[in-house]
Phi, psi and omega in degrees: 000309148337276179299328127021272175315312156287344199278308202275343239253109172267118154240078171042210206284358189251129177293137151287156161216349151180172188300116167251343166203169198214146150217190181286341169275325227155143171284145180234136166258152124298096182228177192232162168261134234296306194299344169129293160023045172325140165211159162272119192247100184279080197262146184225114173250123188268022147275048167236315213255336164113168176297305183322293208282302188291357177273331211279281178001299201265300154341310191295316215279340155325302152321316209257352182289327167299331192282105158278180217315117173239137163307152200053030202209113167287138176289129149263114190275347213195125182215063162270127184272165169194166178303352155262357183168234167188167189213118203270159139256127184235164162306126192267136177306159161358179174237115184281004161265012163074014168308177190282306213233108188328123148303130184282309174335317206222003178311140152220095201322138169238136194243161173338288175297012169266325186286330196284325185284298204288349168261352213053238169254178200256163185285150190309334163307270180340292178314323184275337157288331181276327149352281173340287234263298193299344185274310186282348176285289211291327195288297191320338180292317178288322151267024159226043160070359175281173183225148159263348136062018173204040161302111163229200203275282200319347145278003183227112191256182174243113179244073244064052173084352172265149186271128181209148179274123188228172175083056185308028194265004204253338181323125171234186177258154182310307179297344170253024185265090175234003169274148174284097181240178173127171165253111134012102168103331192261335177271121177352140165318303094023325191060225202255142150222295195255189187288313173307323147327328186248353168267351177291310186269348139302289168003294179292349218252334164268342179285316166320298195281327165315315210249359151089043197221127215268155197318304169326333206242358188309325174301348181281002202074184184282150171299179194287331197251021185269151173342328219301359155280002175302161188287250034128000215272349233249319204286340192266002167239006148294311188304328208281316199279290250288359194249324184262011201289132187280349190257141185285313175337290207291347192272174170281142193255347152243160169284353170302329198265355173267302182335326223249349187250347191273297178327300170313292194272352170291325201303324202268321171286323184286337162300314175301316191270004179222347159263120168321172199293352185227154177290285182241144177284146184248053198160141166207147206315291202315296183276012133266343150315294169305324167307298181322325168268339165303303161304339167291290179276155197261359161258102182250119173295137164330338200280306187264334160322315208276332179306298173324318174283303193303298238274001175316282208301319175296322171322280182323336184225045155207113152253198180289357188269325201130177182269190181286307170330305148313277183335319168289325186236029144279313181293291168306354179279346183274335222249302213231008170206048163274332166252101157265334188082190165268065169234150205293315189289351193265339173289297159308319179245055160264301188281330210266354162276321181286347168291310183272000155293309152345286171325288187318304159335282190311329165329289223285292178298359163290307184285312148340300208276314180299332174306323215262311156293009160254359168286262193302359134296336209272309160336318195225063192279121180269169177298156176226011182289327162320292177285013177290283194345294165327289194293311180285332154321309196291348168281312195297307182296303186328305168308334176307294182295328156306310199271333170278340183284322159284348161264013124343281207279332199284350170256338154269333193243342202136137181282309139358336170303103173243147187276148179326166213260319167321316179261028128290350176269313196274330151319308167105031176253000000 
């Protein structure tokens, strides 16, 4: 009956070449494009689904064909009708064996419930970047007033190694959701009326991957392989309840505001795991010496003023650790570019980071050595203006490493791209 279907099926210039998934709207082709090209090809015919179903259908994907490219968001690429129906072109998913280029024979899309079964549950760092990606997927829905109203595993494919929220066919504008749609076990109590309906089911749709369990079964507990022994695991399964909490009051009432609490708890962690208990020293020998000499004398020169402020500011963005720079782009090579995938630029600006961690490093470990021989000069005091010089050339290149490291990410997401109001507090940006 497939092939049939397909046989009769024109979708322009792209071959179907077979069924990789079926639902009550509509067939997903494996299909290829005249340049060579894989895609996922979404055919909907409206004698198969009925009038009722293909305008919901044909609507969602219209809504969601306006929004543009967003992270957590399958890309549509392509929204044509025609006389039996219509058909989207989308990003075609993974290879769930994680080959580069699909075998046709053997493709098989991967997805979120592929990864829970063959992994169970995922480690707590994972969860919380897929969060990340699917919570910014869901805000972009939101701010053009839609629900997505079917988030499960089985809806959140990988696509270059990323997690995006797919199967747009349920997109409704907020204001028209009063039909009963939805999976079982994912829909809200309330059932979709507001926005907060799609952060309940994202919530479950992270609690499956956190406790490695299918939403039916989360009350038996965590599978044997789930995190919960992570440090961070219990504050990441408060935010999990207060989003999935059954009186809609008590919930995040957006996906901005679960963002904003997900984000938050990525910031403390990906700082543990790359950091000893402090981020940056806010104090260093030198600049207690120099206080110290300030407080003796009640006049203090322009001179020891300016000292005092360079060797402040360096203090405040180097330590044994690395510099502030380092820091940005450890903490972000964790939070937003752990699924590269093949893809070449997510890739690229992975090494050009691990090139600016480096860098920064030799900064941090450069201005050592100069602290330590401006303590003892300043002790038995001798000038210390060289090595003033020295340490402020080393702020300047360090704002160098800085500025690239955001425009890095701002070449991934966007010029519009900003870092959180935390991490510019805890960055010095």
């Amino acid at each position: 009956m497939a092939g049939e279907t397909k046989s009769l099926i024109d979708c322009g210039e792209w071959r179907l070449d077979r069924e990789i998934g079926r639902g009550a709207y509509g067939i997903v082709y494996l299909a290829e494009g005249a340049d060579g090209a894989w895609v996922a090809v979404k055919v909907c015919r409206r004698d198969e689904i009925g009038e009722e179903r293909y305008a919901r259908e044909l609507r969602g994907a219209r809504l969601y064909s306006a929004i543009p490219s967003q992270e957590g968001l399958l890309c549509m690429h392509e929204l044509a009708e025609t006389p039996w129906g219509f058909y989207v072109v989308m990003d075609l998913a993974d290879d769930e064996f994680d080959r580069e280029s699909p075998i046709v024979e053997s493709y098989r899309p991967k997805t979120l419930a592929s990864v829970i079964v063959g992994e169970k549950a995922l480690p707590l760092g994972e969860c919380v970047k897929l969060g990340i990606s699917l919570a910014k997927g869901l805000v972009a829905l939101q701010r053009h007033h839609l629900l997505h109203r079917d988030i499960k595993p089985g809806n959140v494919i990988y696509v270059g190694g990323r997690p995006v929220l797919s199967d747009p066919g349920l997109v409704v504008e907020g204001a028209e959701a009063v039909s009963l749609v939805g999976t079982p076990g994912y829909v809200p109590p309330e059932n979709f009326s507001a926005a907060s309906g799609d952060v309940y089911s994202l919530g479950l749709t992270l609690k499956a991957a956190s406790f490695g369990r299918r939403v039916e079964d989360l009350d038996k507990g965590p599978a044997q392989e789930a995190d919960t022994g992570a440090r961070f695991f219990n504050a990441w399964w408060r935010v999990l309840n207060k989003a999935t909490d059954p009186t809609p009051s008590r919930r995040y009432q957006s996906a901005k505001a679960l963002l904003k609490d997900i984000e938050r708890l990525s910031l403390k962690i990906a700082c543990a795991s790359v950091f000893p208990p402090r981020i940056v020293k806010a104090a260093t020998a030198l600049v207690a010496i120099v206080v110290v000499a300030v407080a003796v004398n009640s006049t203090v020169s322009r001179r020891e003023s300016g000292l005092y402020a360079v060797w402040n500011d360096a203090s405040a963005r180097f330590g044994d650790c690395g510099g502030v720079a380092s820091t940005m782009a450890e903490v972000w090579s964790i939070t937003h570019l752990t699924y590269v995938g093949n893809n070449p630029n997510l890739r690229a600006a992975k090494n050009e980071f691990s090139e600016i961690i480096e860098k920064s490093r030799g900064h941090a470990s450069r201005f050592l050595e100069l602290r330590k021989v401006a303590e003892e000069k300043y002790k038995n005091g001798q000038d210390i203006t060289g090595e003033t010089e020295a340490v402020k050339a080393i702020i300047a290149d360090e704002d160098v490493l800085k500025k690239r490291v955001l425009e890095i990410m701002r070449s991934i997401y966007g010029n519009d791209w900003e870092p959180s109001p935390m991490e510019k507090h805890s960055f010095g940006l």
